[in-house]
C-alpha positions as CSV (number, residue, x, y, z in Angstrom):
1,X,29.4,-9.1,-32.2
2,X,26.3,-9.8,-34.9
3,X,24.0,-12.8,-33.2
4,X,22.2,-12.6,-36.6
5,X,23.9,-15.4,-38.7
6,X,23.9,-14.5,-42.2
7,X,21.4,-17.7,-42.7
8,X,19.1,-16.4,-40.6
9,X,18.8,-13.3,-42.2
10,X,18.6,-14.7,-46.2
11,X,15.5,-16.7,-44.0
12,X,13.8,-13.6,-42.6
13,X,14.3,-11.8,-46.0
14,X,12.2,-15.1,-47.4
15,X,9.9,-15.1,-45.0
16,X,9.4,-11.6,-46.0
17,X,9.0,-12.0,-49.5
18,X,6.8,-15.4,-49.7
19,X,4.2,-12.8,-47.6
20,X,4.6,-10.2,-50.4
21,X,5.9,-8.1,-47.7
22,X,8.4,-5.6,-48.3
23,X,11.7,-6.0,-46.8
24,X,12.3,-1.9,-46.0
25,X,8.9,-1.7,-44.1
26,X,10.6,-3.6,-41.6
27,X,13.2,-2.4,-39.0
28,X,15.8,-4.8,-36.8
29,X,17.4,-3.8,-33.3
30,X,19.6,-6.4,-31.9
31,X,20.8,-6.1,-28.4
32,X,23.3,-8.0,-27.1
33,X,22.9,-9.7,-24.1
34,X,25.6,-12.1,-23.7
35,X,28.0,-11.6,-20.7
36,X,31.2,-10.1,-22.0
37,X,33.4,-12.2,-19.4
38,X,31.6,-15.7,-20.7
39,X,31.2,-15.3,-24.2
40,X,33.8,-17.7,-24.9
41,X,32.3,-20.2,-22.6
42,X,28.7,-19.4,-22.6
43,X,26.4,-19.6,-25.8
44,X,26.0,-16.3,-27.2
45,X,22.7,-14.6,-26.4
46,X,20.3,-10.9,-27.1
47,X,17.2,-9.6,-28.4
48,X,15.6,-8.8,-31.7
49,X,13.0,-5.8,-31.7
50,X,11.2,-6.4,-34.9
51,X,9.1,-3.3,-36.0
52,X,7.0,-3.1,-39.0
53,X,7.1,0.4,-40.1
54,X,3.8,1.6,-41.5
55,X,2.1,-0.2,-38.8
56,X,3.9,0.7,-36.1
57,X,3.7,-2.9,-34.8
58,X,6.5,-4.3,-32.9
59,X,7.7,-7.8,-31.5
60,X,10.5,-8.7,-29.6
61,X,12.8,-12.2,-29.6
62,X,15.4,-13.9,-28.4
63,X,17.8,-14.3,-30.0
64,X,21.6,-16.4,-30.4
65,X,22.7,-19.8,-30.2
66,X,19.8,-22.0,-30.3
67,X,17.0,-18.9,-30.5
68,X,13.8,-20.2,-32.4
69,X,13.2,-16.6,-33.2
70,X,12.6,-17.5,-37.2
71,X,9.7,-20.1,-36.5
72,X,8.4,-17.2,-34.0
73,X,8.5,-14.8,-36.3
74,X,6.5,-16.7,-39.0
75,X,3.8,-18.2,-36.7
76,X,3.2,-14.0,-36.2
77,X,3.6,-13.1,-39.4
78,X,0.7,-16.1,-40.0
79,X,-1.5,-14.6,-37.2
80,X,-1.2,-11.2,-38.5
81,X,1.0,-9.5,-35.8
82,X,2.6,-7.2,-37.9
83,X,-0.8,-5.7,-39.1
84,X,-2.8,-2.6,-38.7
């Protein structure tokens, strides 16, 4: 199951862009971290490994229902995280 919404990625593409940063020197891994035998019940939950390829700088968020991994991830793009 994605935990990306498809909102939340047209926003990180955005976030991107308004930077001038390019959108392929970027890298995703989602893990899912959601029990299997709650996910009906229990909100849906993982993390986001966020990698910046000619830097070799990586974050990592939580992410799923009610994850403020967006606003994370521009307050580091603003402090210069994802820089050499």
């Amino acid at each position: 199951m994605e935990l990306i919404e498809p909102e939340e990625m047209a926003e990180f593409r955005h976030l991107l862009t308004t930077r001038g940063l390019d959108l392929a020197d970027f890298a995703l891994e989602e893990v899912d971290a959601t029990d299997p035998k709650s996910d009906e019940v229990a909100p849906l939950q993982g993390y986001l490994t966020v990698r910046r390829r000619s830097t070799g700088q990586t974050r990592q968020y939580v992410i799923g229902d009610g994850s403020a991994w967006l606003r994370l991830l521009s307050e580091d793009l603003g402090a210069g995280t994802f820089t050499a």
